[in-house]
C-alpha positions as CSV (number, residue, x, y, z in Angstrom):
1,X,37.5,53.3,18.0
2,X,34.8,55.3,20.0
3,X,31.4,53.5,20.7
4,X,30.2,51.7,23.4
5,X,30.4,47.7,23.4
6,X,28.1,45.7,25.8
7,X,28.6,42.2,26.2
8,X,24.9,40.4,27.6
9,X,25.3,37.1,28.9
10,X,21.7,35.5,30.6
11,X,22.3,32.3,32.2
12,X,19.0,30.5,33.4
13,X,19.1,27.0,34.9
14,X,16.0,24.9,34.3
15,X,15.3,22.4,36.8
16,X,13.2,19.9,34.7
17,X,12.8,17.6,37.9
18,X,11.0,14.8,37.1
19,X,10.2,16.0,33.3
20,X,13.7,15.2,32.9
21,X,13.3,11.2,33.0
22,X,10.4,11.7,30.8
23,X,12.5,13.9,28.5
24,X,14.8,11.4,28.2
25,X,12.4,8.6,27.3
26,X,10.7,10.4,24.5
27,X,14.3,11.1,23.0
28,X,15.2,7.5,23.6
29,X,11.8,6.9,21.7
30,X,12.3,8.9,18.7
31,X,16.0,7.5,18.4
32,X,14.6,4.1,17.7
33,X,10.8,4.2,15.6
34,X,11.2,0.7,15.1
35,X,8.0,0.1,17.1
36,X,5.9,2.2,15.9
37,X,7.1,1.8,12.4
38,X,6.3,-1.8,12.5
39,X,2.6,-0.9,13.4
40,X,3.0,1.3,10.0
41,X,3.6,-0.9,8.0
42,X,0.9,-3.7,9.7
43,X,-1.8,-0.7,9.3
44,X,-0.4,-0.4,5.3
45,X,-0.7,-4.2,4.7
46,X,-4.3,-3.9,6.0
47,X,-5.6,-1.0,3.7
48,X,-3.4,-2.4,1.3
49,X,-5.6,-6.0,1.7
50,X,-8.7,-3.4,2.0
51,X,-8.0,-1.7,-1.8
52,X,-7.6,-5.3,-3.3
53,X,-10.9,-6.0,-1.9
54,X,-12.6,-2.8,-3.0
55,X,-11.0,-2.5,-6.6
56,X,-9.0,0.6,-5.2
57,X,-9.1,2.7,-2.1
58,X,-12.1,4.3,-3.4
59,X,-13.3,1.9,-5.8
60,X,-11.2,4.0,-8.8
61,X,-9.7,1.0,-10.6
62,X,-10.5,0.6,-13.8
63,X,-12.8,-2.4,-14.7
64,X,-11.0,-6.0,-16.0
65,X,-11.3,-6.0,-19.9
66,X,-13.8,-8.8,-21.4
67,X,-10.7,-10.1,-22.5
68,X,-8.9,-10.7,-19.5
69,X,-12.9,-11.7,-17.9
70,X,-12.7,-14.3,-20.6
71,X,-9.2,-15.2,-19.8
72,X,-10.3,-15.9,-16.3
73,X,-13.6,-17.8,-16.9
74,X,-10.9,-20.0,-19.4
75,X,-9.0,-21.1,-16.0
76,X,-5.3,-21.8,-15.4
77,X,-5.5,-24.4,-18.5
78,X,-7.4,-22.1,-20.7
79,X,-9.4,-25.3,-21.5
80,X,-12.8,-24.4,-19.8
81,X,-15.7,-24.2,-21.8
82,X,-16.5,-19.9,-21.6
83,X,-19.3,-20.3,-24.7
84,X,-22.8,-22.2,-25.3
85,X,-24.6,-22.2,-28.6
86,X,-23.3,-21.3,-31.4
87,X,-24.0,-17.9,-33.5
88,X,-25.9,-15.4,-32.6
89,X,-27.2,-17.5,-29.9
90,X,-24.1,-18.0,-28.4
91,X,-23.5,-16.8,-24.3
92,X,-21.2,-17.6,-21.6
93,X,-21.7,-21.1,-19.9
94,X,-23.4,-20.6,-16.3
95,X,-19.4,-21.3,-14.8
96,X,-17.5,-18.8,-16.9
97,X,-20.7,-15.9,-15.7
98,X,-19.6,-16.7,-11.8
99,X,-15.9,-16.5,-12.7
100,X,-16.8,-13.1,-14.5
101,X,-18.8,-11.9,-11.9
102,X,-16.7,-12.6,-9.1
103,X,-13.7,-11.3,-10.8
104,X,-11.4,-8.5,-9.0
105,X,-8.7,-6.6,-10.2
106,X,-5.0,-8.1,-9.7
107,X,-6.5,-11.4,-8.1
108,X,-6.4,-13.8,-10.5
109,X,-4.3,-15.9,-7.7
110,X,-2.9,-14.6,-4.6
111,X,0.8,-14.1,-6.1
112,X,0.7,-10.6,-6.1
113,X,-0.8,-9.8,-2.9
114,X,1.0,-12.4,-0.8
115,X,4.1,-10.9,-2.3
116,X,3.5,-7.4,-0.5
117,X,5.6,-7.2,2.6
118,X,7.2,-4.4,4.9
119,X,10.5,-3.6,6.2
120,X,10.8,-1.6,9.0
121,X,14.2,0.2,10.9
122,X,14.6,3.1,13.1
123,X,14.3,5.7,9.9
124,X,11.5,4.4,7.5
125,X,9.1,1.7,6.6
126,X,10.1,-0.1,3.1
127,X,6.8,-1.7,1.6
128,X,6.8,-3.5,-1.2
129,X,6.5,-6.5,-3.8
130,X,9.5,-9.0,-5.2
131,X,7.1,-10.1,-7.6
132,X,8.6,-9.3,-11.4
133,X,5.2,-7.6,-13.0
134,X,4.3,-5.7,-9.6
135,X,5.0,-2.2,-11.2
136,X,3.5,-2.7,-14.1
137,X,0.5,-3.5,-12.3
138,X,0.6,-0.7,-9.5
139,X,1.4,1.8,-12.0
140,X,0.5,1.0,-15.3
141,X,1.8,0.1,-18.8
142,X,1.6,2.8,-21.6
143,X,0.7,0.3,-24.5
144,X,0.7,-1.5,-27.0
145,X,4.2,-3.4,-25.7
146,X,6.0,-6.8,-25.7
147,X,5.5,-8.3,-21.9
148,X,7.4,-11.9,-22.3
149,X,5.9,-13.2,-25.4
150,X,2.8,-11.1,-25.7
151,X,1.8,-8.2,-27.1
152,X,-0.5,-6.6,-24.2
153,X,-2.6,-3.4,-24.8
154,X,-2.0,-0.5,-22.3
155,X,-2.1,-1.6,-18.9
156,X,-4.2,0.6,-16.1
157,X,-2.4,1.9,-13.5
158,X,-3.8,-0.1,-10.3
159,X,-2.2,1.2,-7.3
160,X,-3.2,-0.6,-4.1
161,X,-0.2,1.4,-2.4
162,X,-2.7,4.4,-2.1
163,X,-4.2,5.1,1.3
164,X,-7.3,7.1,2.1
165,X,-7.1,10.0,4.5
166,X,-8.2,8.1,7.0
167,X,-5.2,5.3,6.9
168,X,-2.7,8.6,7.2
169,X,-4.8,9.8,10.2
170,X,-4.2,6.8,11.5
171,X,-0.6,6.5,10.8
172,X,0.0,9.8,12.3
173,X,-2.1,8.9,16.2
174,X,0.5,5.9,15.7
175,X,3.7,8.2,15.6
176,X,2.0,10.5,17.8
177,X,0.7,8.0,20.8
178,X,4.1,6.5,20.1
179,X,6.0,9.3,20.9
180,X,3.5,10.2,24.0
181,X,3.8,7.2,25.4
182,X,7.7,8.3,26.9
183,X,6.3,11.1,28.7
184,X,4.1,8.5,30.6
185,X,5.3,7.5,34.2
């Protein structure tokens, strides 16, 4: 076989001097996000809390039906008195108004969002709800459907889950400052 063969080797020995302490933390760092994914999931509880507030991270959930504002005003024994006058005449009482206007979205009692918690590990940040109707709630119901021993129109999807860009800009300085912080003496 004619030819020529060449056989390059380069060999360079980095002296990382004290870089390589700092080296090693930030490894160390990333092996176990624990930390920082804990302050995740406390920043994703708080906009989480923020959207239940607001009706939505930008206000987009859809407004609570008269029936379900009725519903409310009725209270938890559906006995309240909601009408006055009779006819044509007939309005809400002054109570069942404040209930109506005070009424948000998925708070109807604080089931549902004292049911959203986190679970963070080294790899990922679980959030979530144990409560049964949670995903119907979040994401919506197409509709009409049996729910227990109703028959319940469609269901709006109402996702408190969703974060503005603001919430991921955050989450990201977190994972960044997070990492950062092993290159610090």
């Amino acid at each position: 076989m004619g030819g020529v063969t060449a056989h390059l080797e380069f060999r360079s020995e980095l002296e990382l001097g004290e870089w390589a302490t700092a080296l090693r933390s930030v490894a160390a760092r990333v092996g176990d996000m624990t930390p920082a994914n804990r302050q995740v999931g406390e920043k994703v509880l708080f906009a989480i809390a923020r959207n239940f507030e607001t009706n939505g991270a930008e206000g987009e959930w859809a407004p609570l039906s008269e029936a379900t504002l009725i519903q409310r005003a009725k209270g938890r024994s559906g006995k309240a008195q909601v009408w006055k006058g009779k006819g044509a005449k007939r309005t809400y009482t002054v109570g069942a108004v404040r209930t109506m206007e005070g009424a948000k979205a998925l708070i109807d009692s604080t089931r549902l969002i004292g049911s959203i918690t986190y679970r963070a590990v080294s790899e990922y940040v679980d959030i979530g709800s144990n409560v049964i109707y949670a995903a119907a709630q979040f994401f919506g119901l197409p509709g009409p459907r049996k729910w227990g021993r109703a028959t319940v129109k469609a269901l709006p999807a109402r996702n408190p889950l969703k974060l503005l860009a603001s919430d991921e800009a955050d989450i990201e300085r977190i994972y960044v400052d997070f990492i950062l912080a092993g290159l610090r003496p």
